[in-house]
C-alpha positions in Angstrom: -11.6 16.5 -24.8 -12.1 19.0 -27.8 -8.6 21.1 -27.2 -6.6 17.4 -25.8 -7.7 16.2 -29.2 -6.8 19.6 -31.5 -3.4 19.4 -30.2 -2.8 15.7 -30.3 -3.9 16.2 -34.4 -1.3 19.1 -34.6 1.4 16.7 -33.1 -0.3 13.9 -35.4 0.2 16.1 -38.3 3.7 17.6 -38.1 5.1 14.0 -37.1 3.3 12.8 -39.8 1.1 9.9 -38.4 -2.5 9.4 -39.5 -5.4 10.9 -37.8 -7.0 9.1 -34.7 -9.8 9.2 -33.1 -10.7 8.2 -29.0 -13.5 6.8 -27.6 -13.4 8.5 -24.2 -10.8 10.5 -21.9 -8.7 7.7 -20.9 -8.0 6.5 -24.0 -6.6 10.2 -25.2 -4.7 10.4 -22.0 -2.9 7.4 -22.4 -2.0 9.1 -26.0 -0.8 11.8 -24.5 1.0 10.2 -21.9 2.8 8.2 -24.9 3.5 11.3 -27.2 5.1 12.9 -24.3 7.1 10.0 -23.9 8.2 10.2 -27.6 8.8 14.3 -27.8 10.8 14.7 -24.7 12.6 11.5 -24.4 16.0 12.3 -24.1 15.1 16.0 -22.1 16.0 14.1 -19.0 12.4 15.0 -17.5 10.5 11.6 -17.9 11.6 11.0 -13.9 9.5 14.0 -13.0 6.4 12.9 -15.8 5.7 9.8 -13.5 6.1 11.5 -10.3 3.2 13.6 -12.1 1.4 11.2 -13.6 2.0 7.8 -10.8 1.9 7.4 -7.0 4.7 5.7 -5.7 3.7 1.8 -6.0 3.0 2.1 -9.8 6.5 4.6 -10.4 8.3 1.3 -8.8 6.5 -1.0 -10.5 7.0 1.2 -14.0 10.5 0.9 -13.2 10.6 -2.6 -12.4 8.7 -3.9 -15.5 11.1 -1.8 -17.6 14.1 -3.6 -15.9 15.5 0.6 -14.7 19.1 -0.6 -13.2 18.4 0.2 -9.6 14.6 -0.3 -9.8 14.4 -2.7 -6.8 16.2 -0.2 -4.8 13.2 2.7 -5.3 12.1 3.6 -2.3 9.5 5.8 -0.7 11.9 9.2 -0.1 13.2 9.1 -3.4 9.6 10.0 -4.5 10.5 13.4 -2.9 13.6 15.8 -3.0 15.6 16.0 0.1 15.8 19.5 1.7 19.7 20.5 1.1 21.5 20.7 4.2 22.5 24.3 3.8 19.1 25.3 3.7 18.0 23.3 7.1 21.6 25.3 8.5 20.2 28.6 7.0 16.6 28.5 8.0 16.1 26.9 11.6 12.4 26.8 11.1 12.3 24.2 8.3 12.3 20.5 8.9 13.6 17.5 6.7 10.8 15.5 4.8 10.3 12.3 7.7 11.2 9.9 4.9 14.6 11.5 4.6 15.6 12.1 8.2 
């Protein structure tokens, strides 16, 4: 927690919050979970933060409870890329995901 907590003080400090302290790891992860929300949030790369952070169930339901235009359409293959179809042409030896055949 020691180097989680020395860089959460450095983003503390140039942002200009006060100092905080956690009680255990979960706490300091949900911290960092929401000061990554807040540094990158128009980067375009939040999509890719809760395929990180979420399994599938919870990315729907963060999308749901946020009222994400398109949320109840969220399905199990879009947790994954499709393979482009120029690859599958160029390499006969891959295969599409199952979810997106």
């Amino acid at each position: 927690m020691g180097a989680a907590a020395a860089d959460l003080k450095r983003i503390r400090d140039r942002t200009g919050l006060a100092n905080k302290t956690w009680n255990n790891a979960d706490d300091m992860m949900k911290e960092v979970i929401k000061q990554n929300e807040l540094e990158f949030f128009f980067e375009g790369h939040r999509f890719f933060d809760l395929k990180r952070t979420y399994p599938y169930a919870q990315m729907k339901q963060i999308f749901v409870d946020n009222a994400k235009q398109g949320a109840e359409n969220f399905q199990a293959k879009h947790f994954y890329l499709p393979i482009p179809q120029g690859e599958i042409n160029a390499n006969t030896k891959i295969q599409q995901h199952p979810l997106w055949r």
